[in-house]
N, C-alpha and C positions, 0 to 999 in steps of 0.2 A: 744409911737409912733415913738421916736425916731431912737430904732432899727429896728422897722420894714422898717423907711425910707434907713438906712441903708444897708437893707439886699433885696431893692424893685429893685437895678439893676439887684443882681444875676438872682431875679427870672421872669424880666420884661428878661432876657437875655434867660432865658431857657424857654420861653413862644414863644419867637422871634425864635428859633430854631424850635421849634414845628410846627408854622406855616408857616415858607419856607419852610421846608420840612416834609411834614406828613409822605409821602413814610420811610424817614430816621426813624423817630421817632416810627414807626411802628415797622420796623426793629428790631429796639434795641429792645423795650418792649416785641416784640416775642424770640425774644435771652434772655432776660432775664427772662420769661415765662417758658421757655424750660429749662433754669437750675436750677430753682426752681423748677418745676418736677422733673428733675434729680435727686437734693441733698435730695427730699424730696420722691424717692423712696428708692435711697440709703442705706440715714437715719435708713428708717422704713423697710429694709430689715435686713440693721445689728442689730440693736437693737429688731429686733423678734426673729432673731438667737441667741443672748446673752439669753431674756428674757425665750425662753422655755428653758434652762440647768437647769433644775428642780429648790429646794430652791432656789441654790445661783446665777440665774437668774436677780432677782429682785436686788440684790444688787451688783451685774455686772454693771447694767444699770444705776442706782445711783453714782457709783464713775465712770464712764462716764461719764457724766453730770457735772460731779464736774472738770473731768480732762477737757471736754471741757471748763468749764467758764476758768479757769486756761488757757485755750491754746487764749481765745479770751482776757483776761485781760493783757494780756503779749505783744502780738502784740498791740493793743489799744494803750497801753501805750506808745511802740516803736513809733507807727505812730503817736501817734498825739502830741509828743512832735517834730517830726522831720516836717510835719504839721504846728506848731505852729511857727516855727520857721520864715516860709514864710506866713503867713498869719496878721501876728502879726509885724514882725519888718523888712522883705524883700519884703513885696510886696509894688507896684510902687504906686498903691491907698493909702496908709497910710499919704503920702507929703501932700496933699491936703485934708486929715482928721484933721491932725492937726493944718492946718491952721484955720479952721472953730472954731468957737465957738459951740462946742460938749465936752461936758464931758470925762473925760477919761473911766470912770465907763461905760458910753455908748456903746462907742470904743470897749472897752470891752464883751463887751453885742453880739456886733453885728459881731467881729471877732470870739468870742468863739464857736459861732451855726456854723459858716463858719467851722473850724477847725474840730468840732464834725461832718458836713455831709461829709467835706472829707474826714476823717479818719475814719468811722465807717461803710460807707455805703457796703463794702466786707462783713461784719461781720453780719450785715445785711440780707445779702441775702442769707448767708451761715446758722446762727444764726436760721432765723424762722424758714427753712422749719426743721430743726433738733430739735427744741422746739416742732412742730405740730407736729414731727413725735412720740416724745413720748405720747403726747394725744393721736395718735391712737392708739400706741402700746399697752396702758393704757388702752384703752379709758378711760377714763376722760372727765368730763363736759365740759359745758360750761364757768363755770369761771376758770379754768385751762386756755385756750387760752386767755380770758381776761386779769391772771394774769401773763403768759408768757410774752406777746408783754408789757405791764406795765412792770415788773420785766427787761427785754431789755433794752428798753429805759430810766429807772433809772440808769440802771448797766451801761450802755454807758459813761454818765455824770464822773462818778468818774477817770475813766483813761484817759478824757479828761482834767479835771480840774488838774489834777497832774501833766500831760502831758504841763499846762501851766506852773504852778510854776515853773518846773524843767526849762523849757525852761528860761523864765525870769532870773531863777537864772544863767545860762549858758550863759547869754545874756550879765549879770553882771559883767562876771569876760574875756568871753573869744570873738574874734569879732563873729557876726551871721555866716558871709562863713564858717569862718574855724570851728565853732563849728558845719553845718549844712554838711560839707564835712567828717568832725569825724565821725559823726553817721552815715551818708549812708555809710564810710565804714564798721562802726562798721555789723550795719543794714546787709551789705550784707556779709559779714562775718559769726553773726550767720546762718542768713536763709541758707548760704550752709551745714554750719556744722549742721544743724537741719535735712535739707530735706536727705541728704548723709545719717546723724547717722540713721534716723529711716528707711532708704532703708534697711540699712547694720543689721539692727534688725531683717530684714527679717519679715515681717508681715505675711506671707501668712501661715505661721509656724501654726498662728493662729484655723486653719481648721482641724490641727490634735491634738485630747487629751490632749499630753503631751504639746504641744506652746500651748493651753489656759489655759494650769493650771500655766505654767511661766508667763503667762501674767495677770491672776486674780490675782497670791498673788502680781503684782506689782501695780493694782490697792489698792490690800484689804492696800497698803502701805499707802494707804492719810490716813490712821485712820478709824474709824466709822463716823464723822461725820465733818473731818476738821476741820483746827485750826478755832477758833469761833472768830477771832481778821481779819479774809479776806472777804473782800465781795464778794466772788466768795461761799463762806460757804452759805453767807445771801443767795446767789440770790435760791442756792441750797436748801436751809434751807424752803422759800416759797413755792417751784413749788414742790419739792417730796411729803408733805403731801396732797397735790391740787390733787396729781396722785392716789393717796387712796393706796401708798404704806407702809407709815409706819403713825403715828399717830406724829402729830411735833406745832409748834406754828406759823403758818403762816402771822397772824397778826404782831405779833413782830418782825420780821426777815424783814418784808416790811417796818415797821418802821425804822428799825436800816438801810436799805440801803437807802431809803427818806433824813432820814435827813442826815447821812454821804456824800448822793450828795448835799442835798442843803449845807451843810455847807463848801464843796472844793468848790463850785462854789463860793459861797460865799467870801470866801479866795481869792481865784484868784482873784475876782474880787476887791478887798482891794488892792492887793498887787499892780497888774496892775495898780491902778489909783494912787498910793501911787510911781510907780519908774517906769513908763511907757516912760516917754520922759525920762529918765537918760540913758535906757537900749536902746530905739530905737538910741539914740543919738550914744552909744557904740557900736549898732549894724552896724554903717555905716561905723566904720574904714576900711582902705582901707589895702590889702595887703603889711603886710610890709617886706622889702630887696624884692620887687617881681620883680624886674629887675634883680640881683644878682643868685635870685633861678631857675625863665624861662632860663638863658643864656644858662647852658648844651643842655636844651629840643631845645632852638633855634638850637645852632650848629648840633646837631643828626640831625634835621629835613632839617637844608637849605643841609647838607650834601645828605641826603637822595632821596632826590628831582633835584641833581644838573645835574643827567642825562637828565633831562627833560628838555622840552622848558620851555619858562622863563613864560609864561601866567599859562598853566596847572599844572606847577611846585609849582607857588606861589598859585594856589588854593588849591593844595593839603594838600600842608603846611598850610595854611590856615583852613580847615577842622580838619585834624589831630590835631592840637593844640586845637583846640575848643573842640573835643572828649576826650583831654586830661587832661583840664584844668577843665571839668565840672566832679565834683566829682560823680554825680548820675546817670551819664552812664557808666564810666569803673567800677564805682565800683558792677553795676550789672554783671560782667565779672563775679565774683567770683559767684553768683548763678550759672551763665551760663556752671560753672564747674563744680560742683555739680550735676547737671542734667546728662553733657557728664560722670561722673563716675557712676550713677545710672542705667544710658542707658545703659554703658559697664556690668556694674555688673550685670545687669539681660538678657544680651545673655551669658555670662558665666556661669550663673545659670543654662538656660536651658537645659535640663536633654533627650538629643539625642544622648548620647552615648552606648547605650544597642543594639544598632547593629538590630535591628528590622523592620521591615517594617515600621511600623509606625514611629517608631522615621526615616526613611529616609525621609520619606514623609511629617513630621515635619518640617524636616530642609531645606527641598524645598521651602517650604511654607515661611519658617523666611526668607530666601532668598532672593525669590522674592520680600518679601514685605520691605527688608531692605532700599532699595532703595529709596521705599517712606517711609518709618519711617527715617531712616537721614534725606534725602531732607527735609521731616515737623520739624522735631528738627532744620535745619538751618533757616528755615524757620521764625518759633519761635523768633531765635535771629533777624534775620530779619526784622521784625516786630517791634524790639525794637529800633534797628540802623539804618536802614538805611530809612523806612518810615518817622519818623521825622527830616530826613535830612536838605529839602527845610524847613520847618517849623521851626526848627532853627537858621536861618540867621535872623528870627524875622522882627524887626525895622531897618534893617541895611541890608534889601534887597534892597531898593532902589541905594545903593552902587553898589551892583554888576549889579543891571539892569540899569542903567545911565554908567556900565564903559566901555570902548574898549575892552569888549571881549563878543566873541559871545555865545549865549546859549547854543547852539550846544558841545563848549569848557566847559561853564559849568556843563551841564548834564555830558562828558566824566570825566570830575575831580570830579562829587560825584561817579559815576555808578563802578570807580575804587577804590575808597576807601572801597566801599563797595566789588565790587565783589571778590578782591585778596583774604581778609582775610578769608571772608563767604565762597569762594571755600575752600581754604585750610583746612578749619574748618570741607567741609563735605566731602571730599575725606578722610582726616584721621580719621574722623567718621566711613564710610564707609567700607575703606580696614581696619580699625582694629578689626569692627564685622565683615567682612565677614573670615577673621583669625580667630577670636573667634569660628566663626561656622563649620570651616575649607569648606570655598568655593574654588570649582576649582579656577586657576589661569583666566584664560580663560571670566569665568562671573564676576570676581573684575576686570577685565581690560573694560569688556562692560561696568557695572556700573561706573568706574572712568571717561571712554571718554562720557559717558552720562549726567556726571553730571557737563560738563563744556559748556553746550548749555545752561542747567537747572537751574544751579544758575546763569547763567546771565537772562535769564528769571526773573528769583525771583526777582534778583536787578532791574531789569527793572520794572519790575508792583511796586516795592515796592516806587522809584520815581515816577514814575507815578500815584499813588494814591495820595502819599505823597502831590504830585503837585497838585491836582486836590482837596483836599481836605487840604488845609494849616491851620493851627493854630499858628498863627503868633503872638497872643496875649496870650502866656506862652511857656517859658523857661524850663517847665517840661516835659522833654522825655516818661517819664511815664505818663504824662495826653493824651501827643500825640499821644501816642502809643495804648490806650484804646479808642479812637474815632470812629467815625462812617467809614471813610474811612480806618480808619484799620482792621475793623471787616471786611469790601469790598475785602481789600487786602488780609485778610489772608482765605476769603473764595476763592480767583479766584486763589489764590497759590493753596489750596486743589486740585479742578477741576483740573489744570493743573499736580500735580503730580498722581493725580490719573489716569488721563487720559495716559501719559507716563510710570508709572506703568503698565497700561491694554495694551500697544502697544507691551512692552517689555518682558509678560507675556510667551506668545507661543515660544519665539526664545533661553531666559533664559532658559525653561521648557528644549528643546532638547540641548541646551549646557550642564543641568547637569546631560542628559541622557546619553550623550557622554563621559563624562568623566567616568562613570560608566562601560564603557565598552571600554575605552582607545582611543576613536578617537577624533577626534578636527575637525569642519568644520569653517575656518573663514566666510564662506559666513552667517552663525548663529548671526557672531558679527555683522559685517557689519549692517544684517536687524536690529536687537536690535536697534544699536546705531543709523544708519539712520530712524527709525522709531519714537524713543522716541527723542532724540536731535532733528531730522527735525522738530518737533513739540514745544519743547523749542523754537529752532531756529525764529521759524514764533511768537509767542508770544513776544519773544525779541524784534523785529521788531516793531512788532504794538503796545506794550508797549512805546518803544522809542519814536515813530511817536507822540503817545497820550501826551508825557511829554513835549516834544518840543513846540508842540502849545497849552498845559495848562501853560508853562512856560510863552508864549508868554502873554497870556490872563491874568497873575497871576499880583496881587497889593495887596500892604497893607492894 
C-alpha cells in the first residue's frame, strides 16, 4: 500500500488534467490513436513485403524482430538510466521522502514504476502496434497477442533495472549534474551519428534486388537464432514459435526472461536501499571552481549584449546563459544537425537531372514546396526552443513579474533570442536547397524575403502558446516540448506555412516560367512576398497581442 500511496499524486495529477480539460485530453488520445494506425499500417506493410520473397521470407522477418528488440533494448537502456538519474536522486520530491518514515526499499518501489512509465512509454507505442502487425501478418491466434503485450511488459523491466544500478553506481563515484549533462551529451551525440549513418545507408536501395540481398545477409549476420546469453533472444525466442513459424520452446524462454526481470529488479532494489542516502547525499554536490569556469561565458556574453539597452541587454544575457548552462537543450543541437544533413542529402539525392519533362516538372514541385519543408524543419527546432521558453523561468517567474521591467520588454528579449538564430537557421536551410536544386536567383530571393515575416510569426505563436499553456513545474525542455500546447503550436505553425505556401504557389509557378525563357518580372516577387509575408505579418501581430495579455494573466 505503501507504493501505491506513493505513486497516488502522479495519477490523482493525471486524473486532475483530464477533468479540466476533456477537449485537451481528447486531443491527445486521438493523436495518439492516429499513430498507432500509422505505425501499425506501416509495420504490416513492410513486413508483407519482406514475408512474400518466397522461403527466405519468413526468416527475413524474424531477424527483424530480433534487430528491432535489439533497437528498443539499447535506447531503454540509454533513457532510463539518464531517467533515473532525475527521478531518483534530482527530483525536488525526494527532500521530503526521506524525511518521512518510508523505507528505502519502498522509495524504491515507487520511483522505479516512475522511471519505467517515463522511459518506456515511446517504445510503447511504437513496440505494439509492430508486435500486432506480425500476428496479422502471421496471422496468429490469440495467445500470440496475449503473449506479445506479456513478453513487452516483461522485457521493459530488465533495461530499466540496469538502467538503475548503472545510474546509482554513476551516482557513486561522479556528482548527478555533471554525470546527467555527460550522458545527454553522450545521448545526443549518438542519436545523430545513428539517424545520419542509417540516412547515408541509403535505405530506399532496399526496393531494388541487389539492396535487399545487401541488406538480408546483414540481417542473416545475427546468426540463426542469437546469442542465447541476451534477452532480446528470450523475448524473440517466445513470440516466433507463438507465430507457427518455426517450432521453438516458448515456455522456457518466458521463464528464462521472468525471472532474469524479477531478479534485476530485485537487485536494484537491494542495492538502492543498501547506499540510497550515501548516493543522494553525493548526488547534491554542488558545481565545483563554477565561478572560475562561467567567467569566459560571462565576459563573451555581457560583451555581446553591450550594444544594447541595459534592461533588454541583461535579459538577453540572462536567457542565453540559461540555454547554455542546461546541458539537455544544446545538446539536442547535435540531433538537430543531423536532421539539417539528412535534409540536405536527400535534395542532393534527388535524381532531376535527365533533362525531361518530368524531371523539370519535378523540380517545380520540390521547389515550391521547399519553402514549406524548411519553414516545418525550423519549425520543429522551434518547438523544442523556443515554446518552453516562458516555462523555463519556472519558480523564479515571480522575479521577473514583481521587477521594473515591462512585459512588453520581456516578450521582445525572448522573441529575439529566438527569432535571430531560427531565422538564420532557415534562410541557410533554404538557399542551400534551393542551390542543391539549382533554383533561379529570382525565387531564392522571394523565398529568403519571405521567410523573415514567417519565422517571426513562428516565434511569435511559439511564445504565445508557450505562454498560454506554462509548465512551470519541470525543468525538462523535452517534457515541455511534448505537451498539449505544443502539439496546438506546432499544429497552427502547419496551417500557417501551408497557407503561405498556397499563397506563393501561382507567382513562384510563373517566376520559374520566366526564367525558363530568360525574362524576370519583379512585380512576380513583390505579389509572392506581399502575399505570403503579409500573412505571416498579421499572424505575428495577433500572436504578439495573445502573449502579452497571457503574460499578463500568467502565475505560478
Amino acid at each position: 500500500m505503501t507504493v501505491v500511496a506513493l505513486l497516488q499524486p502522479r495519477l490523482f495529477a493525471l486524473r486532475n488534467v483530464v477533468r479540466r480539460g476533456p477537449l485537451r485530453a481528447a486531443t491527445v488520445a486521438g493523436l495518439v490513436g492516429a499513430f498507432w494506425i500509422g505505425s501499425f499500417v506501416l509495420f504490416t506493410h513492410v513486413l508483407g513485403y519482406f514475408h512474400r520473397l518466397g522461403d527466405f521470407g519468413p526468416f527475413l522477418t524474424q531477424r527483424l524482430l530480433t534487430l528491432l528488440f535489439l533497437t528498443f533494448f539499447g535506447v531503454l537502456l540509454v533513457s532510463n538510466t539518464v531517467t533515473a538519474l532525475t527521478t531518483y536522486y534530482l527530483a525536488g520530491e525526494v527532500v521530503p521522502l526521506l524525511t518521512a518514515p518510508l523505507p528505502h526499499r519502498r522509495l524504491h518501489h515507487a520511483r522505479f514504476v516512475e522511471t519505467l512509465a517515463a522511459s518506456s512509454w515511446m517504445v510503447l507505442l511504437v513496440g505494439l502496434p509492430a508486435l500486432l502487425s506480425y500476428g496479422v501478418v502471421y496471422r496468429a491466434g490469440a495467445l500470440f497477442y496475449a503473449a506479445a503485450v506479456g513478453v513487452l511488459g516483461v522485457f521493459l523491466v530488465i533495461p530499466a533495472a540496469l538502467g538503475v544500478l548503472v545510474t546509482t553506481g554513476l551516482v557513486l563515484f561522479f556528482p548527478a549534474r555533471r554525470t546527467r549533462e555527460a550522458l545527454l551529451v553522450g545521448v545526443g551525440l549518438a542519436l545523430g551519428a545513428l539517424v545520419l549513418g542509417v540516412r547515408l545507408l541509403r535505405p530506399e536501395r532496399l526496393a531494388h534486388p541487389a539492396g535487399l540481398v545487401g541488406f538480408a545477409g546483414f540481417l542473416a549476420g545475427f546468426g540463426a537464432k542469437g546469442s542465447p546469453w541476451l534477452p532480446t533472444t528470450w523475448a524473440v525466442e517466445v513470440l516466433v514459435p507463438l507465430l507457427g513459424a518455426r517450432p521453438g520452446e516458448p515456455l522456457f524462454y518466458l521463464g528464462m526472461l521472468v525471472s532474469t526481470a524479477a531478479m534485476l529488479f530485485l537487485t536494484s532494489a537491494a542495492v538502492v536501499e543498501r547506499v540510497f542516502l550515501a548516493a543522494w547525499s553525493r548526488s547534491q554536490t554542488g558545481r565545483v571552481r563554477g565561478d572560475a569556469t562561467e567567467r569566459p561565458l560571462t565576459g563573451w556574453l555581457a560583451l555581446l549584449v553591450r550594444p544594447l539597452p541595459r534592461v533588454p541587454g541583461s535579459l538577453l544575457a540572462k536567457d542565453a546563459t540559461v540555454f547554455l548552462r542546461d546541458a539537455s537543450q544544446w545538446s539536442q543541437l547535435l540531433l538537430v544537425f543531423a536532421l539539417v544533413g539528412i535534409y540536405l542529402y536527400n535534395f542532393s539525392a534527388l535524381p532531376l537531372d535527365d533533362g525531361t519533362p518530368l524531371a523539370d516538372a519535378m523540380r517545380d514541385l520540390a521547389t515550391i514546396l521547399n519553402l514549406g519543408l524548411g519553414a516545418f524543419v525550423t519549425t520543429a527546432v522551434a518547438v523544442r526552443f523556443v515554446f518552453p521558453m516562458v516555462s523555463l523561468e519556472g519558480r523564479a517567474w515571480w522575479i521577473l513579474r514583481t521587477a521594473p521591467v515591462p512585459l512588453a520588454g520581456l516578450w521582445w528579449s525572448k522573441f529575439w533570442i529566438g527569432y535571430v538564430p531560427l531565422l538564420a537557421f532557415a534562410e541557410v536551410l533554404v538557399a542551400t536547397t534551393n542551390a542543391l536544386l539549382r533554383v533561379p536567383a529570382p525565387v531564392t530571393i522571394t523565398f529568403l524575403l519571405t521567410l523573415l515575416p514567417l519565422m517571426a510569426a513562428v516565434v511569435s505563436l511559439g511564445l504565445a502558446f508557450g505562454t498560454a499553456y506554462p509548465r512551470f513545474d519541470t525543468q525538462n525542455a523535452a517534457q515541455i516540448a511534448t505537451g498539449f500546447g505544443a502539439i496546438l503550436y506546432m499544429l497552427a505553425c502547419l496551417g500557417l506555412i501551408a497557407l503561405v505556401v498556397g499563397l506563393e504557389a501561382w507567382p513562384v509557378t510563373r517566376l520559374l516560367r520566366q526564367a525558363r525563357t530568360g525574362t524576370f518580372l519583379v512585380g512576380d516577387v513583390v505579389k509572392a512576398v506581399s502575399a505570403g509575408g503579409g500573412t505571416a505579418a498579421v499572424a505575428f501581430a495577433v500572436a504578439r497581442r495573445r502573449a502579452l495579455r497571457a503574460l499578463v494573466r500568467l502565475e505560478i
